[in-house]
C-alpha positions as CSV (number, residue, x, y, z in Angstrom):
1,X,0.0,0.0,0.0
2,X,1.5,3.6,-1.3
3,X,0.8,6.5,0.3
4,X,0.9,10.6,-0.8
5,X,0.7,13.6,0.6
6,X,-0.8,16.8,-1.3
7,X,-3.2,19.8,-1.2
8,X,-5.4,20.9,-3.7
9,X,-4.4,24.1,-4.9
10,X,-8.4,25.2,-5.2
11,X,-9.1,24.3,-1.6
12,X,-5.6,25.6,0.0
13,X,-6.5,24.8,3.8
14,X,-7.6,21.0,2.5
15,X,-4.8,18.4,3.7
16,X,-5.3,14.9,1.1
17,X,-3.6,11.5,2.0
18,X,-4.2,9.0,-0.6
19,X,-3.8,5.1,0.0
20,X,-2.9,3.2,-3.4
21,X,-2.1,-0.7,-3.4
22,X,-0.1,-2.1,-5.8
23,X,-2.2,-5.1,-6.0
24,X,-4.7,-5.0,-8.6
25,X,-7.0,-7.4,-6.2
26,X,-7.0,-4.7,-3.4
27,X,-8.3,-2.0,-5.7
28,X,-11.3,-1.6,-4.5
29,X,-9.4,-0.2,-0.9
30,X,-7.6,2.5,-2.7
31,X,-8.9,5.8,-1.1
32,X,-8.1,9.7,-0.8
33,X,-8.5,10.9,2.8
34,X,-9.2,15.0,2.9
35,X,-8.7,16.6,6.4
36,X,-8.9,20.4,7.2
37,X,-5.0,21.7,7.6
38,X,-5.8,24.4,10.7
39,X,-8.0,22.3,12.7
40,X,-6.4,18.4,12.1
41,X,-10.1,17.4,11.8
42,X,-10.9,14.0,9.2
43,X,-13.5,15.8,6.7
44,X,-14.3,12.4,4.9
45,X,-13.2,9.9,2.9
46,X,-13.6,9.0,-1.2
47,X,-12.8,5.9,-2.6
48,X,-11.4,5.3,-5.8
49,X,-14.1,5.2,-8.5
50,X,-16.8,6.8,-6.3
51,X,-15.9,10.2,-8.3
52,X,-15.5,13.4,-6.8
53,X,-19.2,14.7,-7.2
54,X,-21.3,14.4,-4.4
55,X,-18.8,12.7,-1.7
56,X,-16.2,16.1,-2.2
57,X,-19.0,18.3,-1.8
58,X,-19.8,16.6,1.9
59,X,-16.3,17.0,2.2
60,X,-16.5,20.6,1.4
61,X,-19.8,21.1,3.4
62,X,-18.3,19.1,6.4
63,X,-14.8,21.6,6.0
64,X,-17.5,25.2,6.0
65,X,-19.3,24.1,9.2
66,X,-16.0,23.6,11.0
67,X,-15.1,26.9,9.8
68,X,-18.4,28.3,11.4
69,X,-18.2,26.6,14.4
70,X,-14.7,28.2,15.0
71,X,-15.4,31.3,14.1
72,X,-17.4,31.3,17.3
73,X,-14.3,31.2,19.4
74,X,-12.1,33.4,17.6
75,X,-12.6,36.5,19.6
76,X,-14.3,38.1,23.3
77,X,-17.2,39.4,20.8
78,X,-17.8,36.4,19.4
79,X,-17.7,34.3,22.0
80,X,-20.6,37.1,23.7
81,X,-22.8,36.8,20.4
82,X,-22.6,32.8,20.9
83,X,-23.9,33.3,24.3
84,X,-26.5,35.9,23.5
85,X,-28.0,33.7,20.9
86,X,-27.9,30.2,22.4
87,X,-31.6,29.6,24.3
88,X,-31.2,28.7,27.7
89,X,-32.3,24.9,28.7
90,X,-35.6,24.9,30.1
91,X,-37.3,22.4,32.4
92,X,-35.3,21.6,35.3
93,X,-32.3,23.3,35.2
94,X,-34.2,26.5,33.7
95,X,-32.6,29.0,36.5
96,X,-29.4,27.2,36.2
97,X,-28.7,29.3,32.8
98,X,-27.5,26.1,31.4
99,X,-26.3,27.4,27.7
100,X,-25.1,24.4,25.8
101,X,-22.5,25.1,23.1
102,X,-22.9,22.6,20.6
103,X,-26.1,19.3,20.8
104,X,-28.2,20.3,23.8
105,X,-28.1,17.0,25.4
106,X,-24.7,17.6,26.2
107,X,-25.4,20.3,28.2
108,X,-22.4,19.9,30.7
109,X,-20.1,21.4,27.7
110,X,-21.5,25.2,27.9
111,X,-20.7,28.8,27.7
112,X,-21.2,30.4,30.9
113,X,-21.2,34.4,31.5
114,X,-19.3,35.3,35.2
115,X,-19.7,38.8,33.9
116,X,-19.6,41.9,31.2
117,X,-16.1,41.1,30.6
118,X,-15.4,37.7,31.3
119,X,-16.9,34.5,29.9
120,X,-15.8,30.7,30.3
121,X,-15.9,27.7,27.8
122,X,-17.0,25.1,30.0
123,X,-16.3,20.8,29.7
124,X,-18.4,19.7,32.5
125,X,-15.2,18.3,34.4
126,X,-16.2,19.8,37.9
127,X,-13.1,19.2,40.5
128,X,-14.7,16.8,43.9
129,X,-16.6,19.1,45.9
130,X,-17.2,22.0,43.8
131,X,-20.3,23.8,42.4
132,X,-20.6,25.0,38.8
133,X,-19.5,27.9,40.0
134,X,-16.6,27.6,42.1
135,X,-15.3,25.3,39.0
136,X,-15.3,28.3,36.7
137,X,-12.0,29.3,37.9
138,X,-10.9,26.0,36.8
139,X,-12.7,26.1,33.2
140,X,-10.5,24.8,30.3
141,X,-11.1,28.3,28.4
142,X,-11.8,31.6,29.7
143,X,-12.2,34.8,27.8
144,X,-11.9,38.4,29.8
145,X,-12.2,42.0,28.7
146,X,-9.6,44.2,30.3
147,X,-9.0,47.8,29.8
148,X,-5.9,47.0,27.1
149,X,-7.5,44.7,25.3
150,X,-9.2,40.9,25.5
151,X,-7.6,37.7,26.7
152,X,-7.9,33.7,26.7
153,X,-6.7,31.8,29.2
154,X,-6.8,28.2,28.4
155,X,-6.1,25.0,31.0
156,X,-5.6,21.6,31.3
157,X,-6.9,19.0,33.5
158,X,-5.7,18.4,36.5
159,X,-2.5,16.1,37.8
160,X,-1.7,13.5,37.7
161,X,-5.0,12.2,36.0
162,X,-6.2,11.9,32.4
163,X,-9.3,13.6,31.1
164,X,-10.5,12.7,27.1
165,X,-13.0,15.2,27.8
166,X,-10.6,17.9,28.6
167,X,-8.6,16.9,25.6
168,X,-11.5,17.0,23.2
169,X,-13.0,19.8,24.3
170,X,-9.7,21.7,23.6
171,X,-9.7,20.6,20.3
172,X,-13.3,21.6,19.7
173,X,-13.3,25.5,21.4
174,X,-10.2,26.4,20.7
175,X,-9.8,29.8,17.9
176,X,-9.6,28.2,14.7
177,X,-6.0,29.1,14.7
178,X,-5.0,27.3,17.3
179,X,-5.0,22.9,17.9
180,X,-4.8,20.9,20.6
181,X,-1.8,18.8,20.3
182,X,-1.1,15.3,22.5
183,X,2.6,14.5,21.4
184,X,4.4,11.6,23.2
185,X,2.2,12.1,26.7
186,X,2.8,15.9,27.0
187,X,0.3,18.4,25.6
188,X,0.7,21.4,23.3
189,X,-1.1,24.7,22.2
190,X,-0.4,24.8,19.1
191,X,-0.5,27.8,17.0
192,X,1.1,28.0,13.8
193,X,4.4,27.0,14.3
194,X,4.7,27.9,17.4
195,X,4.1,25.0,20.4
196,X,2.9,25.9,23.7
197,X,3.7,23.4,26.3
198,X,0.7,23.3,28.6
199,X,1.2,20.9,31.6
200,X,-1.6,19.7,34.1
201,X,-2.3,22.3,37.1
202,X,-1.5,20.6,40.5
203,X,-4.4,20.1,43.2
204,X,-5.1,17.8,46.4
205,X,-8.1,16.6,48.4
206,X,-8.6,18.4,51.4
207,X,-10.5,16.4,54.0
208,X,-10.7,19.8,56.3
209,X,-12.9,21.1,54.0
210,X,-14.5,18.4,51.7
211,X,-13.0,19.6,48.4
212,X,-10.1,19.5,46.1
213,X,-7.6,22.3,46.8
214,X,-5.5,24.0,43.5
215,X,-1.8,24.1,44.6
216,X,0.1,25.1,41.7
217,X,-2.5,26.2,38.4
218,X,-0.6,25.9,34.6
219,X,-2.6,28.5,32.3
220,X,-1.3,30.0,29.2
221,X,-2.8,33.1,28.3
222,X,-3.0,35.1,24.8
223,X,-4.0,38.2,24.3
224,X,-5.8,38.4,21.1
225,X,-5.3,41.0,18.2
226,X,-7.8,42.5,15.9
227,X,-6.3,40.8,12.8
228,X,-7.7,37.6,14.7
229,X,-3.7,36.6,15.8
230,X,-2.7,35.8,18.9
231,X,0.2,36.8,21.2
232,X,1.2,34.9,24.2
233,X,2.2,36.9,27.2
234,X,2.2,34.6,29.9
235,X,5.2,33.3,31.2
236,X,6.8,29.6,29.8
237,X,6.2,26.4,31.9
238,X,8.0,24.3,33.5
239,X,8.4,20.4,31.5
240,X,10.5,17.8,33.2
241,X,12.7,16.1,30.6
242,X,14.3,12.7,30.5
243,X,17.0,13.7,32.4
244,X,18.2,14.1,35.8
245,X,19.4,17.1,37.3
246,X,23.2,16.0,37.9
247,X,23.3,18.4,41.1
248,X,20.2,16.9,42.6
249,X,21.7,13.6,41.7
250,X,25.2,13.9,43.5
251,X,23.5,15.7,46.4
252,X,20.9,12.9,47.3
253,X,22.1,9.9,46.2
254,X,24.5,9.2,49.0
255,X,21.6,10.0,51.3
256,X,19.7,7.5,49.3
257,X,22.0,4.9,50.4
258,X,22.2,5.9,53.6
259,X,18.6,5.7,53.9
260,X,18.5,2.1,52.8
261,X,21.6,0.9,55.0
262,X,19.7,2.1,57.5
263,X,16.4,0.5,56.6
264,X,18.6,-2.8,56.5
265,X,19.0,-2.6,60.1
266,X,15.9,-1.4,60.8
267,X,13.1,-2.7,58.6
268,X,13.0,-6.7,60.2
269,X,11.8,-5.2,63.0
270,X,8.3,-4.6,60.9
271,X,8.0,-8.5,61.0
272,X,4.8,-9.3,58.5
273,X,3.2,-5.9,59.4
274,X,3.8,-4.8,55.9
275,X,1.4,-7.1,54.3
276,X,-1.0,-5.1,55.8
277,X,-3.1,-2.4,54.1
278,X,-3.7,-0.3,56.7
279,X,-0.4,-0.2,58.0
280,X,1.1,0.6,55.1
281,X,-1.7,3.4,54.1
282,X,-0.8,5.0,57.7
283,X,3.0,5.0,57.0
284,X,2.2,6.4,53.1
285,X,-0.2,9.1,54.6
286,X,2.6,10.2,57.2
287,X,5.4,10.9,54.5
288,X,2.7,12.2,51.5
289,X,-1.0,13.1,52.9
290,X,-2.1,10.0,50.4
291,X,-3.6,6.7,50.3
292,X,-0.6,4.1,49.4
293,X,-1.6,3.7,46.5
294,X,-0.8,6.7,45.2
295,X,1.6,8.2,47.3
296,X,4.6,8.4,45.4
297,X,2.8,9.7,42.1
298,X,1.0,12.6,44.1
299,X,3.6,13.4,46.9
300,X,5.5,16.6,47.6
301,X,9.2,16.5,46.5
302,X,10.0,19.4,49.2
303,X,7.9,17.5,52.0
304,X,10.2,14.0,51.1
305,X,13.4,16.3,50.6
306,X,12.7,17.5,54.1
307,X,12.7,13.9,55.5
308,X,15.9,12.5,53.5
309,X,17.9,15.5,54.7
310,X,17.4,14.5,58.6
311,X,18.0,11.8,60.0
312,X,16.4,12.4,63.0
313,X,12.8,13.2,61.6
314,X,10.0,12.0,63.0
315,X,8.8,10.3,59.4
316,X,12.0,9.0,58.1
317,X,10.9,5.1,59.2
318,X,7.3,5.8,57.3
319,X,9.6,6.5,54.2
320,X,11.9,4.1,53.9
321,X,9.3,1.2,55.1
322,X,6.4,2.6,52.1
323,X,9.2,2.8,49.6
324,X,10.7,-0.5,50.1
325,X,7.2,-1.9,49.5
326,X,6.8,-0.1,47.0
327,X,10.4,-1.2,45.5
328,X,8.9,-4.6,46.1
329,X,12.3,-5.4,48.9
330,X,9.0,-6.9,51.1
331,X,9.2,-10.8,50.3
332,X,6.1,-11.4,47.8
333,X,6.9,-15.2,46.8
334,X,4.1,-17.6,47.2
335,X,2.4,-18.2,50.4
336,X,3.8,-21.4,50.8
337,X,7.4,-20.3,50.6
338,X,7.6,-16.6,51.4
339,X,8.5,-15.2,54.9
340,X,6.6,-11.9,54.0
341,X,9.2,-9.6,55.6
342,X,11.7,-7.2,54.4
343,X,14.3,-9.0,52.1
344,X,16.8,-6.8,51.3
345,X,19.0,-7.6,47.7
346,X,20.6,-5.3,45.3
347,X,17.7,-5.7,42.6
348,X,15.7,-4.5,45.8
349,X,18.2,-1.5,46.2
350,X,18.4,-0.5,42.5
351,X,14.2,-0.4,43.2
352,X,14.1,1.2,46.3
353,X,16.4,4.2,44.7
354,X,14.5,4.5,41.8
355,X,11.5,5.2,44.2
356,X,13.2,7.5,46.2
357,X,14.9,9.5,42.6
358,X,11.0,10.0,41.7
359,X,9.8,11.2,45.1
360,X,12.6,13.5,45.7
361,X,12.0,14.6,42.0
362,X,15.9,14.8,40.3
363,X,14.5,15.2,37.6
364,X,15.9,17.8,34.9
365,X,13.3,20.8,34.1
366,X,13.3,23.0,30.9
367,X,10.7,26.0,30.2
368,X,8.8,25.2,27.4
């Protein structure tokens, strides 16, 4: 099977790639996909022999309601007009002011007016524990009026979760200028050439008051032009890269292993303990304010380099006793010939300090 690349000189913002098979038998699969060059968006697909006639004007149809639907969120005006004219759901939610942007049953994905000057594209992905209106300041695009000129803020979901209704709904509001770009697990704000590295904000469960707290937010906002360009002028972002910071490395590595000569000595005395769940869930909430489960995805590198750099801390057992389970230095062999306490080994210790590298967080950062 060939494949080509072209555009059509007539339809300059129309992307084809054509499949061709050398195989006479397989003709029938030879077929021109045509996809719309700003947005990335699959406007159809012809087959060979079908002609050009009817199926091309679909594509073409399918390639001006895109361009419609776009021009919607190309500026603060526009985005007002879109909520002036979209009817309100009625029945139950008719004081909710429930505007949906595109098919009404899926009303969660909305534009919502906080005031004259500032409105939010809304996905529906409320944080635990907050109203509609609490999660506006979370809102994957927001639009504001200021006195030198209008603004979009656009964000992510939160870490260290996934959300495909983030991600679509990124690619589906954003300024027909702009794409939403996923590229090897790290997202991009792509416009034109340019990439805009836009990382997940940080944010924790608070128990004290029954909702999910924002610790560090990741926005990148543009202010947009009359010429319908856009200009970023927020600050770049941090993106940790493959790898590791060579300073953090030769400053906490030999803590590392003193951590686990020490847990060597003092980690038998834990006996079968570890096997467990709630004792290892007390130590993992001790050293990270998480379930063990997810302790060492969601913990605080200062909060663990606090505990590596003393020796006396009050926590510093906790650590080394939920990383070693988590290195897997806790004997896990079958019931029938397993001791089920801690068994030290240096496939254990090559573990263990992997663990305690992605806690501390050695990692090498670059603004992006």
């Amino acid at each position: 099977m060939a494949w080509s690349e072209s555009v059509d000189p007539n339809y300059p913002e129309i992307r084809m790639e054509t499949y061709k098979s050398d195989d006479p038998t397989y003709k029938h699969c030879n077929r021109t996909h045509y996809y719309d060059i700003p947005t990335r968006r699959h406007l159809g697909c012809i087959y060979e022999g079908d002609g050009k006639g009817k199926e091309f004007q679909e594509v073409l149809n399918r390639q001006k309601e895109i361009v419609k639907m776009n021009s919607r969120f190309s500026s603060f005006d526009n985005v007002a007009k879109m909520y002036a004219d979209i009817v309100p759901l009625r029945g139950k939610r008719k004081t909710e002011d429930v505007r949906p942007i595109w098919n009404r049953r899926y009303h969660w994905r909305r534009v919502a007016k906080i005031n004259d000057n500032k409105y939010v594209l809304h996905d529906g992905d409320y944080i635990v524990g907050r109203t509609f209106e609490e999660s506006c300041d979370l809102a994957p695009i927001t639009w504001e009026r200021k006195a030198d000129g209008d603004y979009m803020t656009v964000r992510n979901c939160h870490a260290p979760y996934y959300s495909m209704s983030r991600y679509a709904f990124l690619s589906d509001a954003l300024p027909r200028t702009m794409w939403f770009k996923i590229d090897n697990g790290k997202h991009y704000i792509v416009e034109g050439a340019k990439e805009h590295y836009l990382p997940k904000f940080k944010a924790h469960y608070d128990s004290n008051v029954g909702k999910h707290v924002v610790d560090e937010d990741m926005t990148i906002t543009f202010k947009a032009h009359a010429d319908g360009t856009f200009e970023r002028v927020s600050g770049l972002l941090p993106m940790k890269v493959r790898r590791m910071n060579k300073d953090l490395k030769a400053k906490y590595d030999p803590m590392i292993k003193d951590m686990w000569d020490w847990a060597c000595v003092v980690l038998p005395i834990l006996g079968e303990t570890m096997h467990d769940w709630g004792v290892r869930n007390a130590h993992a909430e001790k050293v990270s304010g998480r379930s063990a489960w997810y302790w060492d995805r969601e913990t605080s590198a200062e909060r663990i380099r606090e505990i590596v750099e003393d020796p006396e801390h009050e926590f510093r057992l906790s650590l080394v006793a939920i990383a070693s389970w988590t290195a897997g230095a806790f004997d896990n062999g079958s019931k029938e010939y397993r001791n089920m306490t801690f068994a030290p080994s240096k496939d254990a210790y090559r573990e263990f300090k992997k663990v305690m590298r992605k806690v501390i967080d050695i990692s090498a950062v670059e603004l992006r």
